[in-house]
C-alpha positions in Angstrom: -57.3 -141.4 10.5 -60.7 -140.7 12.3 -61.1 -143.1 15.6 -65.2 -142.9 14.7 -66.6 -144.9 12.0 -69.8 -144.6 10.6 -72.4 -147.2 9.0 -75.0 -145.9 6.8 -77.1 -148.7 5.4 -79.1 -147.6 2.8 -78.9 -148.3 -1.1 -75.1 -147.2 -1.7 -71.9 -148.4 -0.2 -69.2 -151.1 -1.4 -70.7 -153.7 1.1 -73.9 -155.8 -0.6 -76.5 -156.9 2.4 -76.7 -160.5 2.1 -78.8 -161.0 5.4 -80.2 -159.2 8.4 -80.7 -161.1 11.3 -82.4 -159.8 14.6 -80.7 -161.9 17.0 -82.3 -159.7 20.1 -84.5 -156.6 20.3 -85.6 -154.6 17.9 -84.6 -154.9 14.3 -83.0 -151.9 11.9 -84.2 -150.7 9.2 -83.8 -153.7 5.7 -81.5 -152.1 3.7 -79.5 -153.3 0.2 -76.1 -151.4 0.9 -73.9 -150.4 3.9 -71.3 -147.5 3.6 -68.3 -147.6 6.1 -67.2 -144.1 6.7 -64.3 -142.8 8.9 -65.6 -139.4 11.0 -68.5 -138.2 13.0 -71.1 -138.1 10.2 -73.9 -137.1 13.0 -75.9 -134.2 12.0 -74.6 -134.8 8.3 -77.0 -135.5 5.8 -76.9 -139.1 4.0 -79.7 -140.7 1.9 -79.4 -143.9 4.7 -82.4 -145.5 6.3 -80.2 -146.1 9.3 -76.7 -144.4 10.7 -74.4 -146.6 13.2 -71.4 -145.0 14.8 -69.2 -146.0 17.0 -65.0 -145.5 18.0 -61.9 -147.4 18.9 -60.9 -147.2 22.5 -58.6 -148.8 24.9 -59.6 -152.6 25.1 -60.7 -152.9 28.2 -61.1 -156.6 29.3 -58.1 -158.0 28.2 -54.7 -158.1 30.0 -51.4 -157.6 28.6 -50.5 -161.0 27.7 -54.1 -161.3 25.4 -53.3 -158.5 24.2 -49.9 -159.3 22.5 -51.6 -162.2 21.6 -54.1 -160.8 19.9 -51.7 -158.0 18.6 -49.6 -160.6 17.2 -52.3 -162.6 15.3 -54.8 -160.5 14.3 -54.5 -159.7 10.5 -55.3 -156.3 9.0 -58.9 -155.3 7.7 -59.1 -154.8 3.8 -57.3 -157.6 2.8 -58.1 -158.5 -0.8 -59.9 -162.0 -0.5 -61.2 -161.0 3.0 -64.3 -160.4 0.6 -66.9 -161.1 2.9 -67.9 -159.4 6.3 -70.5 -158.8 9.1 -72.0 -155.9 11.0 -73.2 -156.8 14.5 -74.3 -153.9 17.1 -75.0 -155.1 20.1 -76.6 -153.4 22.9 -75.8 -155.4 26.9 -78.1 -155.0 29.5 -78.7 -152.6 32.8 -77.8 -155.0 34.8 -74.2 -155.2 32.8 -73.3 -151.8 32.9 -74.5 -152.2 36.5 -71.7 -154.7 37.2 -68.3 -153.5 38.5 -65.6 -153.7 35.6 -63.9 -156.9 37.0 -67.5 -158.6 37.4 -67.7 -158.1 33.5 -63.9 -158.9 32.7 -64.7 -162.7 35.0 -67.8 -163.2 33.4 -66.1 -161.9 29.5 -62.8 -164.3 30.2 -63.1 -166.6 32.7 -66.9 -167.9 32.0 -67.8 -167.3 28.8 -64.0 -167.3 27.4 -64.6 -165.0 24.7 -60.7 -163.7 23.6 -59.8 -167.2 24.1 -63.3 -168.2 21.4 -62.2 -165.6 19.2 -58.1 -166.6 19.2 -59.3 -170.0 17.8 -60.6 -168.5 14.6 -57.4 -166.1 13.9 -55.8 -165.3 11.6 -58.7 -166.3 9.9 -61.3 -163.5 10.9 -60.1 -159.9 11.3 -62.9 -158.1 13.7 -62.5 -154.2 14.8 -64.8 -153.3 17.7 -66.0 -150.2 17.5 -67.4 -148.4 21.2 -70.7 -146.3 20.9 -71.2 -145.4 24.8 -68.1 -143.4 24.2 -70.1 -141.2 21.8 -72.7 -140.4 24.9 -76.2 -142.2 25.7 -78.1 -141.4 22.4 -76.0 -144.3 20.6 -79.1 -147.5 20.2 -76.1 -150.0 20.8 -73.3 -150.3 23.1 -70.5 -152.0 20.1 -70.3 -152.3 16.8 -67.8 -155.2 15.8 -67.2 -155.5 12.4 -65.7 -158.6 11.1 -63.5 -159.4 7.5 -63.3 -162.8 6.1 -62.7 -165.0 2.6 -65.4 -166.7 1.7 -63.8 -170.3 2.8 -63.9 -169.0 6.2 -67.8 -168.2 5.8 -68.5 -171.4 8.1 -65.7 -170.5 10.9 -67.1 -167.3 11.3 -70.5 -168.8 11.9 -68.9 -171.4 14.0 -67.2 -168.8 16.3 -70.4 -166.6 16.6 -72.2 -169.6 17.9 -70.2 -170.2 20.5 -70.1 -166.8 21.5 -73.9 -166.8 21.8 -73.9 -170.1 24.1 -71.9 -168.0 26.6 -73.1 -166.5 29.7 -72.2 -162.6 28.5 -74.3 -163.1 26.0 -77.2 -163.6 28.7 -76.4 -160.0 28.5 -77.2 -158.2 25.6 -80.7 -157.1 25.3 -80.2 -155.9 21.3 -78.2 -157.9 18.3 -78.3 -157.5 14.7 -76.6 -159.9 12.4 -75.9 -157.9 9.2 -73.7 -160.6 6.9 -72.4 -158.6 3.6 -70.2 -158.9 0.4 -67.7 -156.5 -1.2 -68.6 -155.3 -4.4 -67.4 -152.7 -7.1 -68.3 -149.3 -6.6 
């Protein structure tokens, strides 16, 4: 399977827009529908208003013990009642990138606590983060994370992106859009 994934919202797709929320910056394009893809669809034609892409890479705050952690709990996207989900590119500031890589892993962990934020709400929430800088410096945000939850879990998953916006990384990001979406038939 492809390590890129692509987003086309637009008016087909098996997720149903429910909201678009610009949390930061500027906004995308309204759309009704969002495709997910697997492979580089760049330069591909779609009928989309908007494309997002973005692949998975090495985690790169976490240490080995988080990691098993997270290995160990995190469920599996696609899970049958995991009928609702949410979109959320996010673009970080200059002056993050301009950080050295521990700066970022004491201010991700140690400040802002954000594996330990997003442990609380597992096995509840799956999320995948998907890196665009690794596609080059065309990419309008720096991560797509997608997130797969029941319905029940509708108010955890608010609940834990809350708290993730209190934090002090979150000081950081200069662009955030809050796509929230259903699964439908066809």
């Amino acid at each position: 399977m492809s390590r890129v994934a692509t987003f086309i919202g637009g008016t087909a797709g098996s997720w149903r827009v429910v909201s678009m929320e610009t949390i930061a910056g500027l906004p995308l394009g309204i759309v009704d529908r969002v495709a997910v893809l697997h492979g580089d669809r760049r330069g591909q034609p779609h009928d989309g208003k908007w494309l997002l892409q973005g692949m998975t890479s090495n985690e790169r705050y976490v240490v080995r013990e988080e990691k098993q952690i997270l290995v160990a709990r995190q469920p599996q996207l696609g899970r049958p009642q995991a009928t609702c989900a949410a979109l959320i590119p996010i673009r970080k500031s200059a002056a993050w990138w301009n950080l050295t890589q521990d700066a970022r892993r004491d201010i991700f962990e140690t400040h802002s606590h954000h594996i330990e934020i997003g442990l609380e709400f597992l096995p509840a929430i799956a999320r995948k983060l998907h890196h665009c800088r690794d596609l080059g410096e065309h990419e309008p945000f720096d991560f797509l994370t997608w997130f797969e939850y029941a319905p029940d879990h509708a108010e955890a998953f608010d609940r834990m992106v809350t708290k993730l916006r209190s934090t002090q990384e979150w000081t950081y990001v200069d662009r955030e859009v809050d796509i929230r979406l259903v699964r439908v038939d066809g």
